[in-house]
N, CA, C and O of each residue as an XYZ file, in Angstrom:
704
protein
N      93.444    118.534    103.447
C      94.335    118.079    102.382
C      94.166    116.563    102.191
O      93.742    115.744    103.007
N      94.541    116.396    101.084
C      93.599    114.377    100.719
C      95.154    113.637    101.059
O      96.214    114.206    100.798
N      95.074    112.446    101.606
C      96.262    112.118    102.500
C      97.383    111.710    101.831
O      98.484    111.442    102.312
N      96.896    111.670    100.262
C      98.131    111.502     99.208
C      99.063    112.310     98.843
O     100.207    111.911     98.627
N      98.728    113.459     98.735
C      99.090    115.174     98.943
C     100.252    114.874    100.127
O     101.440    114.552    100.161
N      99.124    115.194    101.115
C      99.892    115.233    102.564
C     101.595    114.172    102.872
O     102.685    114.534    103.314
N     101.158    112.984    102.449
C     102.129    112.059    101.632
C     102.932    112.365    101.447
O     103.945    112.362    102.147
N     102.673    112.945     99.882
C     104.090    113.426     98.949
C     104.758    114.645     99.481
O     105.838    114.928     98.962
N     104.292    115.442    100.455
C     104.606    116.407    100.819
C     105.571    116.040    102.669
O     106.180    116.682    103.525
N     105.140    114.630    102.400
C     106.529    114.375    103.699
C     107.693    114.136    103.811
O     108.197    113.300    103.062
N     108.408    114.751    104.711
C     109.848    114.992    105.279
C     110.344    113.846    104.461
O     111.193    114.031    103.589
N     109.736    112.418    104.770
C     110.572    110.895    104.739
C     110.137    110.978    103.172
O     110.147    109.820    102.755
N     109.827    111.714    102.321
C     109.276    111.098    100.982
C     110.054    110.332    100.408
O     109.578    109.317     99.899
N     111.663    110.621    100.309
C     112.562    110.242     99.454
C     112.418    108.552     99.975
O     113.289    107.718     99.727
N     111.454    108.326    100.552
C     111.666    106.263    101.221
C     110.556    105.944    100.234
O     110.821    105.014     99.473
N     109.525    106.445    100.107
C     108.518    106.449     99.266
C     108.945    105.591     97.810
O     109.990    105.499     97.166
N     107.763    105.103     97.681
C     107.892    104.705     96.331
C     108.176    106.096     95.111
O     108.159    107.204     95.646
N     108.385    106.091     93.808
C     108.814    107.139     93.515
C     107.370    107.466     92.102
O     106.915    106.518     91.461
N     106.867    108.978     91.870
C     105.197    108.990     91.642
C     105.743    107.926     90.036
O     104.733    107.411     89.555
N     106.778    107.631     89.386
C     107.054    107.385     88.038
C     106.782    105.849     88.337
O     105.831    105.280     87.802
N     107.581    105.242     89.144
C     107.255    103.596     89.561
C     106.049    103.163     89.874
O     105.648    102.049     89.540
N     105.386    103.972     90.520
C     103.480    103.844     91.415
C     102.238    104.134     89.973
O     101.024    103.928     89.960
N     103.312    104.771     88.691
C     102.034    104.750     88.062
C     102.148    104.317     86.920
O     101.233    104.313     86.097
N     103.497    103.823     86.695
C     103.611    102.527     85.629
C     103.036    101.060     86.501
O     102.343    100.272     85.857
N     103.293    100.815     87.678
C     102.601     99.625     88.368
C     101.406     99.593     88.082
O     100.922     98.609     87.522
N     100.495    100.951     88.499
C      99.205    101.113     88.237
C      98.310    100.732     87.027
O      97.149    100.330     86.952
N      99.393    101.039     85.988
C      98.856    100.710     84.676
C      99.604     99.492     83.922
O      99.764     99.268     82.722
N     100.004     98.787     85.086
C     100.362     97.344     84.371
C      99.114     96.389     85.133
O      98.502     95.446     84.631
N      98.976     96.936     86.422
C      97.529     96.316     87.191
C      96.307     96.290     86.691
O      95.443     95.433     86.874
N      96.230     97.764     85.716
C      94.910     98.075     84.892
C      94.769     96.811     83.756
O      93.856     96.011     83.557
N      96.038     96.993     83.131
C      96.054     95.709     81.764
C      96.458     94.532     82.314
O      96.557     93.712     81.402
N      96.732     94.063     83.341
C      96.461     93.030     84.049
C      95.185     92.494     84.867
O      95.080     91.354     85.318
N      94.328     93.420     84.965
C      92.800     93.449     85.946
C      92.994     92.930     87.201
O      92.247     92.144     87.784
N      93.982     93.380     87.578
C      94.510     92.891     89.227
C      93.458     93.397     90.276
O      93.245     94.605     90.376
N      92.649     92.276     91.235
C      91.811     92.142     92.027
C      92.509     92.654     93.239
O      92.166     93.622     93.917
N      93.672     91.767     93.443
C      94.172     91.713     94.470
C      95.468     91.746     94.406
O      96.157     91.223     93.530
N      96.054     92.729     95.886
C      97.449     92.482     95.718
C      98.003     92.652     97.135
O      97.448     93.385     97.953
N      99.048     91.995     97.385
C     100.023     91.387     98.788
C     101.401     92.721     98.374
O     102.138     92.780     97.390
N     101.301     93.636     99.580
C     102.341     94.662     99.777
C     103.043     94.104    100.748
O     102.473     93.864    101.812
N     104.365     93.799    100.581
C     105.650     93.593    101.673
C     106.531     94.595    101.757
O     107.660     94.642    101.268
N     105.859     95.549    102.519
C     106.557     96.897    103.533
C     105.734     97.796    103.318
O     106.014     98.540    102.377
N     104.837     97.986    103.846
C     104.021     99.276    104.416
C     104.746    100.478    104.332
O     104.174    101.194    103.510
N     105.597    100.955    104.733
C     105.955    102.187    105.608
C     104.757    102.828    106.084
O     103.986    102.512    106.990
N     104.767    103.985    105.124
C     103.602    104.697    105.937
C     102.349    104.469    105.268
O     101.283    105.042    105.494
N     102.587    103.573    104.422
C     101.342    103.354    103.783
C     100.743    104.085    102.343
O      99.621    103.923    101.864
N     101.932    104.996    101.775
C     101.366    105.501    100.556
C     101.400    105.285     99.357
O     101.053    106.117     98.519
N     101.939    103.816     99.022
C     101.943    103.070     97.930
C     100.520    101.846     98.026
O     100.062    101.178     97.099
N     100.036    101.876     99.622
C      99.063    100.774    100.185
C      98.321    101.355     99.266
O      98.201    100.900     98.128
N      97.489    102.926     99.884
C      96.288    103.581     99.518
C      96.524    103.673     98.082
O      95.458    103.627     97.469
N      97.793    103.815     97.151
C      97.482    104.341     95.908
C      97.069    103.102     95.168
O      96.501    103.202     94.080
N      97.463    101.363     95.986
C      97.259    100.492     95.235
C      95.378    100.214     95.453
O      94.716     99.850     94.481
N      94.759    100.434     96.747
C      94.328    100.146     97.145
C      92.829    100.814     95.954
O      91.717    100.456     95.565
N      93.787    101.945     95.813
C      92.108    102.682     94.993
C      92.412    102.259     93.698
O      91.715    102.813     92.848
N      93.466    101.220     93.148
C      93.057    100.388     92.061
C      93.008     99.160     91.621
O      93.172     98.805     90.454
N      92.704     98.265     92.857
C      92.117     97.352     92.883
C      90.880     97.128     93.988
O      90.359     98.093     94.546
N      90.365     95.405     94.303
C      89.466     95.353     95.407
C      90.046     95.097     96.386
O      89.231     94.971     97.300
N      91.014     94.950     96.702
C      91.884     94.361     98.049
C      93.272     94.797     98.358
O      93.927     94.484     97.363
N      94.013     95.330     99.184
C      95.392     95.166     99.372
C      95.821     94.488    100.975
O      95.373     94.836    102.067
N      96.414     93.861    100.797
C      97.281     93.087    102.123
C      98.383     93.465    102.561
O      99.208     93.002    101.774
N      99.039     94.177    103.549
C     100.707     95.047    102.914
C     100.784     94.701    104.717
O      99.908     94.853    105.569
N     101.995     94.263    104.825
C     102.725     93.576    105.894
C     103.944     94.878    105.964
O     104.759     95.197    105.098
N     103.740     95.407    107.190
C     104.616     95.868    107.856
C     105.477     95.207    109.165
O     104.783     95.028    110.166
N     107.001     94.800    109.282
C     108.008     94.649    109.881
C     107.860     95.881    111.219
O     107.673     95.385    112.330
N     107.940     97.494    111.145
C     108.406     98.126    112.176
C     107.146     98.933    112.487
O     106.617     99.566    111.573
N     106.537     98.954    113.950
C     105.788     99.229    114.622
C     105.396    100.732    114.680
O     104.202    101.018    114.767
N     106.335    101.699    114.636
C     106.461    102.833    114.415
C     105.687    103.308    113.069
O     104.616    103.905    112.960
N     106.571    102.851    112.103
C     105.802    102.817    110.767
C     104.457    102.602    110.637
O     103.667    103.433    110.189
N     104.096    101.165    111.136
C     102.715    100.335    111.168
C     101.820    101.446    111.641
O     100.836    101.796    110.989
N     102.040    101.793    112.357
C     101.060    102.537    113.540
C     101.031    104.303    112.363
O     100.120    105.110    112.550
N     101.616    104.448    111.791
C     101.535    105.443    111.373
C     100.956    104.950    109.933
O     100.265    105.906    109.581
N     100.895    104.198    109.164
C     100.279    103.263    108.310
C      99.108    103.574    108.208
O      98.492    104.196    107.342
N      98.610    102.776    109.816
C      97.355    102.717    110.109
C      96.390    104.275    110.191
O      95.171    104.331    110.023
N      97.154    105.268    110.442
C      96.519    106.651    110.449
C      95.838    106.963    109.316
O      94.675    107.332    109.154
N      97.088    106.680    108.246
C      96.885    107.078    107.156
C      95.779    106.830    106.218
O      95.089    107.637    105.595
N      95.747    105.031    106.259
C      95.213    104.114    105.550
C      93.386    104.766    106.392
O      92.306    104.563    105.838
N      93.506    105.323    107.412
C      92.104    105.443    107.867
C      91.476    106.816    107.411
O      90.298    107.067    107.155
N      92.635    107.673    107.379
C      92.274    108.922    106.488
C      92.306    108.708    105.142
O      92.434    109.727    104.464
N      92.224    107.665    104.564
C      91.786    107.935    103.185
C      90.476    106.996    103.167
O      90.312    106.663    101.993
N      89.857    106.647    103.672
C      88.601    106.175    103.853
C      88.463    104.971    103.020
O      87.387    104.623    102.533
N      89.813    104.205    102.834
C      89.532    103.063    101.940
C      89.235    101.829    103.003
O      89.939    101.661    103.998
N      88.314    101.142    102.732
C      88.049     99.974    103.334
C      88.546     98.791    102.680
O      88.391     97.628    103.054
N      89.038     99.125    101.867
C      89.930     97.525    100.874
C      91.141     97.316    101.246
O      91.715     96.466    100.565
N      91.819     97.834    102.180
C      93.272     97.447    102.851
C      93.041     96.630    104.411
O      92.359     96.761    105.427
N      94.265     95.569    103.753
C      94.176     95.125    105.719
C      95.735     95.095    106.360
O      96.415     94.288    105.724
N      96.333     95.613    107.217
C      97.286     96.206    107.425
C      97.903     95.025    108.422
O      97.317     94.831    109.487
N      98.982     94.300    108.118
C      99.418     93.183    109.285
C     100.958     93.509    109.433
O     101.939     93.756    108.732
N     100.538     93.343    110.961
C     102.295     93.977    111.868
C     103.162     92.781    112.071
O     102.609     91.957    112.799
N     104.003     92.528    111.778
C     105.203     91.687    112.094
C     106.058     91.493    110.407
O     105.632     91.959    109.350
N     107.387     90.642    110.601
C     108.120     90.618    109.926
C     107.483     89.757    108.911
O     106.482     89.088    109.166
N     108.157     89.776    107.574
C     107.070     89.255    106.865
C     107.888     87.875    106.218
O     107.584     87.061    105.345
N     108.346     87.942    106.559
C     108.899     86.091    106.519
C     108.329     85.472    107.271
O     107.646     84.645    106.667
N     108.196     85.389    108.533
C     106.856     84.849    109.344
C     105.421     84.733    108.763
O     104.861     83.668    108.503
N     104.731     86.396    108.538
C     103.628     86.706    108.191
C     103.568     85.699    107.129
O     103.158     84.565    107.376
N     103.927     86.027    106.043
C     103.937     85.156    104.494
C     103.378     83.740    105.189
O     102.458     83.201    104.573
N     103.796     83.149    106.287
C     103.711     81.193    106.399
C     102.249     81.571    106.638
O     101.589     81.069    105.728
N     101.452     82.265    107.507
C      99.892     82.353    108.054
C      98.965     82.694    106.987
O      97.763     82.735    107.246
N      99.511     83.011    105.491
C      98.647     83.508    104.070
C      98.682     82.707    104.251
O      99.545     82.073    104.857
N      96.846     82.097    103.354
C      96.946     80.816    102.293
C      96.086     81.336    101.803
O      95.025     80.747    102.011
N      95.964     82.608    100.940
C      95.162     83.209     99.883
C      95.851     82.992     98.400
O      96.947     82.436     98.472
N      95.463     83.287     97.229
C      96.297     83.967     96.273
C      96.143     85.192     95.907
O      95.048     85.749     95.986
N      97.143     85.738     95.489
C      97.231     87.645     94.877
C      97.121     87.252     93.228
O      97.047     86.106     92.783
N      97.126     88.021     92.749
C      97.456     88.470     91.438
C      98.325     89.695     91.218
O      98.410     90.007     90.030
N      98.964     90.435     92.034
C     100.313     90.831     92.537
C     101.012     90.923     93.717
O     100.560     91.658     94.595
N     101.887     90.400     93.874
C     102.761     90.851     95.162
C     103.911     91.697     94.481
O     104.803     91.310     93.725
N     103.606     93.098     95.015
C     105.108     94.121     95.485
C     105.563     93.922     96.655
O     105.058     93.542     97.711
N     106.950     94.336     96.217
C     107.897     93.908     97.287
C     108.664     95.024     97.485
O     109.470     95.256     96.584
N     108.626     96.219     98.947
C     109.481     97.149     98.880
C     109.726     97.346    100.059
O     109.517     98.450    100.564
N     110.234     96.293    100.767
C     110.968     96.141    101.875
C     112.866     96.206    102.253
O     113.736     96.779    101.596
N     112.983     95.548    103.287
C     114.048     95.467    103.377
C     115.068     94.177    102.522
O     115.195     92.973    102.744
N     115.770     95.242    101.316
C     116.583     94.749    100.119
C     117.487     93.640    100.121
O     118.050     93.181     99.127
N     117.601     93.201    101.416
C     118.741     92.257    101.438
C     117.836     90.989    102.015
O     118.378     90.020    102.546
N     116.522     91.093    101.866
C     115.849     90.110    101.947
C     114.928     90.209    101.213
O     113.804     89.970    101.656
N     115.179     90.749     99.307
C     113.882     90.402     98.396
C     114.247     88.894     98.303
O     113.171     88.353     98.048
N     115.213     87.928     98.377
C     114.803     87.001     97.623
C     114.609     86.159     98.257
O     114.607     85.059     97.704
N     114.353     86.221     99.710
C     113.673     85.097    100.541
C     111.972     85.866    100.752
O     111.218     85.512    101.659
N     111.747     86.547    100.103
C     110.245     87.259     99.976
C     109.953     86.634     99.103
O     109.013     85.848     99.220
N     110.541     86.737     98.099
C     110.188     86.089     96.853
C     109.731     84.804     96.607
O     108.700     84.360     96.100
N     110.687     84.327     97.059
C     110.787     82.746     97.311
C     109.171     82.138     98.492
O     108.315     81.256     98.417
N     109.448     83.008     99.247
C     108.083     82.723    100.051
C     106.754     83.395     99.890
O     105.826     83.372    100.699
N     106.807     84.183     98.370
C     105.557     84.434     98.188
C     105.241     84.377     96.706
O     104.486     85.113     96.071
N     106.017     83.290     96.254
C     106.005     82.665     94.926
C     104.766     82.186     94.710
O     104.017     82.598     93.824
N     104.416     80.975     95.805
C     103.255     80.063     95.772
C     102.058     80.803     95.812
O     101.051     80.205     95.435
N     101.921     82.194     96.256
C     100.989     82.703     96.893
C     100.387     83.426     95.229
O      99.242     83.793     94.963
N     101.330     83.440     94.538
C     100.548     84.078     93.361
C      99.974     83.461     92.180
O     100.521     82.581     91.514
N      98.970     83.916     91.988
C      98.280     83.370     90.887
C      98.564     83.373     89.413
O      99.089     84.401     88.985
N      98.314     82.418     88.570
C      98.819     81.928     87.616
C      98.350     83.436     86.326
O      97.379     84.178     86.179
N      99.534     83.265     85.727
C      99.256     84.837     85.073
C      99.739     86.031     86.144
O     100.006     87.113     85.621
N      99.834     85.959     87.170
C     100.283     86.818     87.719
C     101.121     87.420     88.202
O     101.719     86.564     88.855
N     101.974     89.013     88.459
C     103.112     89.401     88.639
C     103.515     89.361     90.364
O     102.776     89.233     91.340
N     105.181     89.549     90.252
C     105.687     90.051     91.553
C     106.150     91.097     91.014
O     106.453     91.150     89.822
N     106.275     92.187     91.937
C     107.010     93.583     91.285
C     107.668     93.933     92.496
O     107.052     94.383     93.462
N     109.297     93.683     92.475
C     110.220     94.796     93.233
C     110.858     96.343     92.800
O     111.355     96.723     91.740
N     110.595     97.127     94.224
C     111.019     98.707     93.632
C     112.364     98.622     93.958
O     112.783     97.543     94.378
N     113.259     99.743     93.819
C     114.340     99.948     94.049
C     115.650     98.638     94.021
O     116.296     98.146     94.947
N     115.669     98.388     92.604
C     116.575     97.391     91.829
C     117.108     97.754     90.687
O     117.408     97.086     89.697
N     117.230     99.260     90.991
C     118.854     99.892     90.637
C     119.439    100.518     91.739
O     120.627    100.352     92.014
N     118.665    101.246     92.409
C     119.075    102.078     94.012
C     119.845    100.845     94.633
O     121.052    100.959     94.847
N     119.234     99.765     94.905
C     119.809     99.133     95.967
C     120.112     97.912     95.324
O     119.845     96.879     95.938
N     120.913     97.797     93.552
C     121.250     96.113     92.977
C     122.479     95.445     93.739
O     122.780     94.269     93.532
N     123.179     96.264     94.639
C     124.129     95.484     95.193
C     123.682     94.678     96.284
O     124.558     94.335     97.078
N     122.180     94.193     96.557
C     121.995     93.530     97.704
C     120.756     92.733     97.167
O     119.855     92.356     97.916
N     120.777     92.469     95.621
C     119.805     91.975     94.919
C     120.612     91.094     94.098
O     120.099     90.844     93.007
N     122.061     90.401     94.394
C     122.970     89.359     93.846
C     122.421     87.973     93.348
O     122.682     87.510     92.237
N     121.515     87.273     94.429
C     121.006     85.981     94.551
C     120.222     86.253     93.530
O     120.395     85.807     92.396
N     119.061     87.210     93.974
C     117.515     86.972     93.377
C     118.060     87.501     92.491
O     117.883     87.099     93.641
N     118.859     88.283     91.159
C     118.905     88.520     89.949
C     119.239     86.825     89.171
O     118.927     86.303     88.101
N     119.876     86.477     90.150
C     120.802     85.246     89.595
C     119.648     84.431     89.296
O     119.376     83.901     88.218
N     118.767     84.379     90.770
C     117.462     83.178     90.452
C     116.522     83.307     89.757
O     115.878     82.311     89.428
N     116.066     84.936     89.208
C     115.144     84.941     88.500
C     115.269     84.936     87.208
O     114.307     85.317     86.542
N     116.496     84.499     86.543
C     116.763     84.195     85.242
C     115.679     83.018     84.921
O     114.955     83.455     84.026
N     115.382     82.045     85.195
C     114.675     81.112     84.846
C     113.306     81.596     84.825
O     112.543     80.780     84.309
N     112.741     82.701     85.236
C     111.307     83.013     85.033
C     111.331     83.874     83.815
O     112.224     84.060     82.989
N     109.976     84.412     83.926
C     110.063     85.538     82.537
C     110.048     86.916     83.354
O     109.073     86.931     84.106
N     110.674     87.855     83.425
C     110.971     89.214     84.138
C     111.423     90.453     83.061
O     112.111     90.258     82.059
N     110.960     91.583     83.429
C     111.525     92.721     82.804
C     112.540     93.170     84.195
O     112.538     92.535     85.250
N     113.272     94.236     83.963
C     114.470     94.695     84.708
C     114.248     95.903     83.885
O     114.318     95.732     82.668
N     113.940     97.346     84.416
C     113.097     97.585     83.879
C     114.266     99.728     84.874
O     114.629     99.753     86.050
N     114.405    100.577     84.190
C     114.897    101.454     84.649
C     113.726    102.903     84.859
O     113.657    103.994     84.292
N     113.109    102.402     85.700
C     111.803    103.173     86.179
C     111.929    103.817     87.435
O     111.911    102.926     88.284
N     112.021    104.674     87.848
C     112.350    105.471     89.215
C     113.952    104.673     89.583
O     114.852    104.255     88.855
N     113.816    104.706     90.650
C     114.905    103.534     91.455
C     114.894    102.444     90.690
O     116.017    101.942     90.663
N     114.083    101.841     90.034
C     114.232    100.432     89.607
C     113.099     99.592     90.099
O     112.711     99.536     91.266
N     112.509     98.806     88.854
C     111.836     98.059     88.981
C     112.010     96.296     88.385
O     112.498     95.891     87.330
N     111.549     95.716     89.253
C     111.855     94.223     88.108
C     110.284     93.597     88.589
O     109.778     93.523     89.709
N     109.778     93.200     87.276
C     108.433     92.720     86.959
C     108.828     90.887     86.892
O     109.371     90.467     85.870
N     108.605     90.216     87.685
C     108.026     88.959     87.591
C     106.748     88.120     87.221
O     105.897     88.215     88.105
N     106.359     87.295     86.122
C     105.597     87.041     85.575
C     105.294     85.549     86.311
O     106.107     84.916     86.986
N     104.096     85.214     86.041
C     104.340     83.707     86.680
C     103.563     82.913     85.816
O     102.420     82.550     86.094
N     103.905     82.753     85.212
C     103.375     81.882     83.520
C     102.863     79.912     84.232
O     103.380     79.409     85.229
N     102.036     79.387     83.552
C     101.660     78.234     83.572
C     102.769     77.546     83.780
O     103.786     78.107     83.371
N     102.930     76.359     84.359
C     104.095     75.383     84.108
C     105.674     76.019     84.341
O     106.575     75.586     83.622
N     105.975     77.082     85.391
C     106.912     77.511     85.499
C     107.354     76.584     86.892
O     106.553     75.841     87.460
N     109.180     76.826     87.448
C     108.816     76.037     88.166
C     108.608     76.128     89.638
O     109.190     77.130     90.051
N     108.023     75.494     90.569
C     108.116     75.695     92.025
C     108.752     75.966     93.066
O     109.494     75.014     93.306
N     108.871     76.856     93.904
C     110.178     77.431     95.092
C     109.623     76.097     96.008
O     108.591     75.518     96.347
N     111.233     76.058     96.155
C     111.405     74.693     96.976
C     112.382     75.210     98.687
O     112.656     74.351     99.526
């Protein structure tokens, strides 16, 4: 069975990204020509592999060891060599990047998108998006970062659980 299948067909799916959110992303990456992209929360890895087979690169930082390690199974049964899988919390992780993406998703733990955000602002390239999932499921712990991302250009966007698209336009301004 191909490990995407196997995937959608697990116990934990409902943590999963949801297939309506993973393939409007997909086809904002297509009309964006996204090379590369920075995942903050692994779980098991089945939003990694689906990003992974549409671009050249994914980076996806997993927090819990359990997960990671089961990540890593996955990400090896689908025979993609364009993922690199890094274990620890990703407020840490984020300071040791000094690459740029042309997307960072963010579908971690909700009560810390907007210090993700904030620390992986710099990391993205000009023209390029941040995309958080589940920002209708979980808007009561998304107070700050709705408040702060008024000043950028963003959709808010009622796609599975919720999505909000961050743009990062020329001359916008810098997380301090």
């Amino acid at each position: 069975m191909d490990i995407i299948k196997e995937l959608e067909n697990d116990e934990g799916r409902r943590y999963f990204i949801s297939k309506e959110s993973i393939e409007f992303i997909i086809r904002l990456m297509k009309l964006n020509k996204v090379r590369n992209v920075l995942e903050i929360g692994t779980a098991k890895g089945y939003s990694t592999i689906l990003l992974a087979k549409n671009c050249e690169r994914v980076t996806s930082i997993e927090k819990y060891e359990e997960q990671f390690n089961q990540a890593e199974k996955n990400v090896k049964a689908s025979n993609l060599k364009n993922i690199k899988l890094r274990l620890g919390d990703a407020l840490t992780v984020l300071e040791d990047i000094n690459k740029k993406f042309d997307l960072v998703f963010i579908d971690a733990d909700k009560g810390e998108y907007f210090e993700y955000f904030k620390k992986s602002w710099d990391l993205v390239n000009e023209n390029g998006l941040v995309i958080f999932d589940n920002t209708v499921s979980h808007r009561k712990y998304l107070t700050e970062l709705l408040e702060y991302i008024k000043q950028f250009d963003y959709l808010d966007l009622d796609i599975g659980k919720g999505l909000i698209v961050v743009y990062k336009k020329i001359n916008l301004p810098r997380m301090e």
